[in-house]
BAPA-198437 format. One line per field, with one value per residue: chain; x, y, z of N, C-alpha, C, O in turn. Coordinates in nm, 3 decimals. Last residue first. Example, Ala and Ser with C-alpha at 12.3 -4.5 7.8 and 13.67 -1.06 7.14 Angstrom:
chaine <- c(A;A)
n_east <- c(1.285;1.319)
n_north <- c(-0.225;-0.569)
n_up <- c(0.708;0.780)
ca_east <- c(1.367;1.230)
ca_north <- c(-0.106;-0.450)
ca_up <- c(0.714;0.780)
c_east <- c(1.290;1.320)
c_north <- c(0.003;-0.330)
c_up <- c(0.787;0.780)
o_east <- c(1.341;1.424)
o_north <- c(0.114;-0.332)
o_up <- c(0.804;0.846)
END
This chain:
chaine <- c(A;A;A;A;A;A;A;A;A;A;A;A;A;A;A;A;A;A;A;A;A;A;A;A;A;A;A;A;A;A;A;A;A;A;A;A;A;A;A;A;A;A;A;A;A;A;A;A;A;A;A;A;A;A;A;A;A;A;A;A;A;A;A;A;A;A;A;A;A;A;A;A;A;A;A;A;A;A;A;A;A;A;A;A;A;A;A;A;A;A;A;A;A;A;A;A;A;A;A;A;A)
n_east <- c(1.047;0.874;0.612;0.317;0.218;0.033;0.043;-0.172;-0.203;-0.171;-0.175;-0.030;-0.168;-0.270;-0.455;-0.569;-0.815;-0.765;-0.814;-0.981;-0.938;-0.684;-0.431;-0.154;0.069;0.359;0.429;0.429;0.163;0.015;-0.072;-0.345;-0.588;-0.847;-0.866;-0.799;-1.022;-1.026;-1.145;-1.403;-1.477;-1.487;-1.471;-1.450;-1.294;-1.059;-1.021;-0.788;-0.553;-0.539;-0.373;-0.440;-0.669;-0.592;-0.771;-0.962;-1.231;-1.383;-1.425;-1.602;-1.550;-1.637;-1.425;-1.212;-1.319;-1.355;-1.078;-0.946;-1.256;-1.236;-1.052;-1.127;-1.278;-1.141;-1.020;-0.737;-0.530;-0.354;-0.174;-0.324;-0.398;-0.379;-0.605;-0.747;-1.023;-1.226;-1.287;-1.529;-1.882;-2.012;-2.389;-2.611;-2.813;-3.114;-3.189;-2.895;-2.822;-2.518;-2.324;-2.193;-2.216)
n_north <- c(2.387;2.558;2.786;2.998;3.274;3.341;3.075;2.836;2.702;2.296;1.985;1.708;1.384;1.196;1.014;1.159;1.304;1.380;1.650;1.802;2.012;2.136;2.099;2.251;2.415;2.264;2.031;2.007;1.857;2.090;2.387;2.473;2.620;2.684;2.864;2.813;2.523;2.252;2.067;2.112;2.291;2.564;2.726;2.746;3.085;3.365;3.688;3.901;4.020;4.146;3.955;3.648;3.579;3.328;3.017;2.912;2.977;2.765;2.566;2.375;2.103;2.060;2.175;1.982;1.763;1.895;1.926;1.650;1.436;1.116;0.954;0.946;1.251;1.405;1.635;1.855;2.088;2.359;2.379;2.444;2.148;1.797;1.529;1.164;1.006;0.757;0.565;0.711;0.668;0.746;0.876;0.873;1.085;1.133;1.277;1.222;1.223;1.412;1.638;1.870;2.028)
n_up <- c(2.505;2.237;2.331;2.224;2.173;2.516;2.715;2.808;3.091;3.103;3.233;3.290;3.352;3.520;3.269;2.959;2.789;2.399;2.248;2.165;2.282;2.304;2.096;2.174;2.247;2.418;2.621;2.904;2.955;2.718;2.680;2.437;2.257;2.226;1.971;1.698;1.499;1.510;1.641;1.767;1.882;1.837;2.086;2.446;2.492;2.572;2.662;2.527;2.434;2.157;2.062;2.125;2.427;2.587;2.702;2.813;3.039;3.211;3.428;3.560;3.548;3.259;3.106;3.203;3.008;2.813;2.724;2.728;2.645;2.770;2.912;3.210;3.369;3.612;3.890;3.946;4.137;4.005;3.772;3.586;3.652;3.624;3.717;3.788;3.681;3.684;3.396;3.096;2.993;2.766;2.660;2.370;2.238;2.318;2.539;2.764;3.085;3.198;3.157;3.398;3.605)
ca_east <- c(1.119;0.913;0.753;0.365;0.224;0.115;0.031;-0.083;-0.284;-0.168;-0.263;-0.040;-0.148;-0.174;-0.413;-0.508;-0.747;-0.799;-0.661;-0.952;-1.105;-0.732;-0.570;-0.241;-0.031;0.245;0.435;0.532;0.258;-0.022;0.063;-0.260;-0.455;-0.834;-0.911;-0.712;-0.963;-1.020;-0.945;-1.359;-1.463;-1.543;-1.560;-1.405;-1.317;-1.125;-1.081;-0.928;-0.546;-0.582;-0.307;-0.296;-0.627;-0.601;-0.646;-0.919;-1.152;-1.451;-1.330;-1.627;-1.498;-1.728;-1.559;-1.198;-1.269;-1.487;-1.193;-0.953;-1.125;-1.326;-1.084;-1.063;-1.307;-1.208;-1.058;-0.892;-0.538;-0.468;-0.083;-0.278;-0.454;-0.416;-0.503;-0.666;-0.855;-1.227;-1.256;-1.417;-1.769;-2.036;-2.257;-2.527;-2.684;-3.040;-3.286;-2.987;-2.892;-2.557;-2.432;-2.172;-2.176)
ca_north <- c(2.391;2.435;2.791;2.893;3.156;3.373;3.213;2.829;2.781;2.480;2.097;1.834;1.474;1.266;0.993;1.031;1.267;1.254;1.557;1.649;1.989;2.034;2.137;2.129;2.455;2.385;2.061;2.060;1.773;1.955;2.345;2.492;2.594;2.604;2.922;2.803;2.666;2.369;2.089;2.021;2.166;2.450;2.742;2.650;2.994;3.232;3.520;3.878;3.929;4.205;4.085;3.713;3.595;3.460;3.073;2.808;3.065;2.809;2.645;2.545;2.170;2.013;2.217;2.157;1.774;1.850;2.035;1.794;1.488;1.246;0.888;0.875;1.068;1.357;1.495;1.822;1.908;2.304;2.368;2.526;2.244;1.934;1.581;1.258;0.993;0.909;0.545;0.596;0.745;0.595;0.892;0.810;1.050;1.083;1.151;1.276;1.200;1.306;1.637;1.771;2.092)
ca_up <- c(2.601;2.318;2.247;2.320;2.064;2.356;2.725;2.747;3.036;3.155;3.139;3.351;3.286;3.604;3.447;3.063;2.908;2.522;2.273;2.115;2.295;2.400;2.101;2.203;2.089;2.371;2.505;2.846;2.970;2.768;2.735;2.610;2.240;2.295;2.076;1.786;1.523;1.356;1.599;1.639;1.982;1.715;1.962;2.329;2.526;2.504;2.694;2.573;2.506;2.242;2.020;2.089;2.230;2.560;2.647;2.746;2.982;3.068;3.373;3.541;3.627;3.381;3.128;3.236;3.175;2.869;2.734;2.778;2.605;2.765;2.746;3.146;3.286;3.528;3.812;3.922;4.098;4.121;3.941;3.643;3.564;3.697;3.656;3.865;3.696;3.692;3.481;3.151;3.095;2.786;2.730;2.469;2.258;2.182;2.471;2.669;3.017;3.227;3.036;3.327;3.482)
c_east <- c(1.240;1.007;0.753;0.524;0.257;0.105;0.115;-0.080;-0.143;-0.228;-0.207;-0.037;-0.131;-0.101;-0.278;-0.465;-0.666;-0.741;-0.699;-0.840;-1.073;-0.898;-0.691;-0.350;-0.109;0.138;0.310;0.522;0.411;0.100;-0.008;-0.161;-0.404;-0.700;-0.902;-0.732;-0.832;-0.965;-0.965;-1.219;-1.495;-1.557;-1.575;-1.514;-1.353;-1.127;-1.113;-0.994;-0.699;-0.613;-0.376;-0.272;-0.451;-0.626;-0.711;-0.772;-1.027;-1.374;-1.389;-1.529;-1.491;-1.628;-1.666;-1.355;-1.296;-1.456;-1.317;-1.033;-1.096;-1.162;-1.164;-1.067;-1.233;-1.239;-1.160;-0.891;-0.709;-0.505;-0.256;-0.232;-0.395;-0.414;-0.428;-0.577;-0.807;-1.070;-1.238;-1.369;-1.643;-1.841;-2.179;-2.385;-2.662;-2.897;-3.207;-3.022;-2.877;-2.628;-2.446;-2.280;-2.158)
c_north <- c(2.324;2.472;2.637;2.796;3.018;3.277;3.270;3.049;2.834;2.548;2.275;1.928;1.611;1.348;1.052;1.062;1.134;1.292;1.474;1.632;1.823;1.968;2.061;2.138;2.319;2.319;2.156;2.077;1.821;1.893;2.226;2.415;2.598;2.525;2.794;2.826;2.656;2.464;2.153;1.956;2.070;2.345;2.644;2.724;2.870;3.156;3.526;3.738;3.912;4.132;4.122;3.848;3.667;3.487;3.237;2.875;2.915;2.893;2.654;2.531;2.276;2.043;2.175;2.233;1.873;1.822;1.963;1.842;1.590;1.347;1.005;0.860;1.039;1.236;1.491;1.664;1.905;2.155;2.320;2.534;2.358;2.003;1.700;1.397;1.172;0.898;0.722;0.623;0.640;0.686;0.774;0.830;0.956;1.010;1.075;1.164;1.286;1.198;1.481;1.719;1.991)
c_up <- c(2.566;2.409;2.330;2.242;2.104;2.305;2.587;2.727;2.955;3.026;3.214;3.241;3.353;3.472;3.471;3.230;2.973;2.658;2.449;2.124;2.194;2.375;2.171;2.202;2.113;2.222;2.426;2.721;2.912;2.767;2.792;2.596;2.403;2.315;2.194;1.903;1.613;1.372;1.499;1.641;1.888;1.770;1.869;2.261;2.441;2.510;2.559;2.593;2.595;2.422;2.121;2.093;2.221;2.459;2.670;2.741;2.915;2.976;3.229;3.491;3.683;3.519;3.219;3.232;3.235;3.013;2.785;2.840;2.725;2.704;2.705;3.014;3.210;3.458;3.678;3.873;4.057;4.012;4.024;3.784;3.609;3.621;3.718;3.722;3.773;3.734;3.582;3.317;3.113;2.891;2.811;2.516;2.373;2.209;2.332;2.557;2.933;3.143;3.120;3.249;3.369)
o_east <- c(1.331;1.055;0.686;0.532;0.230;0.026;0.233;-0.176;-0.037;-0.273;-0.210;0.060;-0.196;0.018;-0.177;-0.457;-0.715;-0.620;-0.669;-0.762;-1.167;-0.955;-0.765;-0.402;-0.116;0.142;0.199;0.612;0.498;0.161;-0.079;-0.153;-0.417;-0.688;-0.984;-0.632;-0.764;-0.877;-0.922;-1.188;-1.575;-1.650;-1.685;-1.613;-1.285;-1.025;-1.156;-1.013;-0.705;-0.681;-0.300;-0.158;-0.378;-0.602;-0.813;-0.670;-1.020;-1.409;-1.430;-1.520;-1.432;-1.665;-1.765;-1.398;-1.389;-1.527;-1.400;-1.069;-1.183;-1.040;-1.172;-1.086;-1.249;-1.217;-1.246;-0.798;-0.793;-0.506;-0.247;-0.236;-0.439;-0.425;-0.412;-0.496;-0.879;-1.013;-1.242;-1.427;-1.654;-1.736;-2.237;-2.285;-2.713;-2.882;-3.248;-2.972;-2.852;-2.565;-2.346;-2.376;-2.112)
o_north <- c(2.315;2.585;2.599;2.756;2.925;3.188;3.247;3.126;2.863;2.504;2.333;1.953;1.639;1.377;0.984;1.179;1.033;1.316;1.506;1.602;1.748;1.887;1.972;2.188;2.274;2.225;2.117;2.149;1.740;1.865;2.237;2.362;2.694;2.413;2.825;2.819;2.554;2.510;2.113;1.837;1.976;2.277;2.638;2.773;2.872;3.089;3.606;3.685;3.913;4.187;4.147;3.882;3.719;3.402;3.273;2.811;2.817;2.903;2.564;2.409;2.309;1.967;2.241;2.315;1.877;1.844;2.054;1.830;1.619;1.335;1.009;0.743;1.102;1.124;1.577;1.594;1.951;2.128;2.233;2.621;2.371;1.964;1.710;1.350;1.270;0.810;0.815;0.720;0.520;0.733;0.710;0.811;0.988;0.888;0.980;1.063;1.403;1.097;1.417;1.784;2.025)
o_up <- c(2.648;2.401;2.426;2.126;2.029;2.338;2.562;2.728;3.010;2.921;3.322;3.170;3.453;3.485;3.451;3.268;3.025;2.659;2.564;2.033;2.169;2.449;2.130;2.302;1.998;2.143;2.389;2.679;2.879;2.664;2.893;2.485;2.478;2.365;2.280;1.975;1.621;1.300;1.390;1.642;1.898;1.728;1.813;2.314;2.338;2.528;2.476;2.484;2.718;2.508;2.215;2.126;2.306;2.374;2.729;2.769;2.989;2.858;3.157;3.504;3.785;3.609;3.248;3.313;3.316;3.110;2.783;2.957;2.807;2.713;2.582;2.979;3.105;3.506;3.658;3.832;4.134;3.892;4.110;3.871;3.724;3.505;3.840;3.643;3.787;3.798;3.501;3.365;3.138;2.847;2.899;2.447;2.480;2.199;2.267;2.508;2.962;3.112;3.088;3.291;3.259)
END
């Protein structure tokens, strides 16, 4: 599920580290954001929507929108498609507007 080669871009991988994700343990690359973790993992649902609570998944995989908002390490509204992986982070599926603890 992962982008290996391409004729243009260069993929330059960091170390593979340990996270989790809804309590189940996954790995990834060190310095990749989030969402590319979770996406080369299959996970493709990011959040709910708010009113009609229908998947979503990444759309700008900028930090523009909100469709990739989760609970990184206890702290909500994290926009995972650019917020870097580090080693033994714990990612959830953030549910509603997401409140501090």
């Amino acid at each position: 599920m992962r982008i290996k080669k391409h004729p243009i871009l260069e993929f330059k991988t960091g170390k593979i580290v340990k996270f989790t994700f809804d309590g189940r343990e996954l790995e990834g690359h060190e310095g990749e954001t989030i969402a590319a973790a979770l996406h080369a993992a299959g996970i493709r649902t990011m959040r709910e929507s708010g009113h009609l609570h229908r998947p979503r998944g990444l759309f700008c995989n900028i930090g523009n929108c909100s469709s990739c908002l989760m609970v990184v390490n206890g702290e909500p509204n994290v926009r995972v498609c650019v917020e870097r992986l580090r080693e033994g982070m714990n990612v959830e599926t953030q549910k509603g507007k997401g409140e501090l603890k």
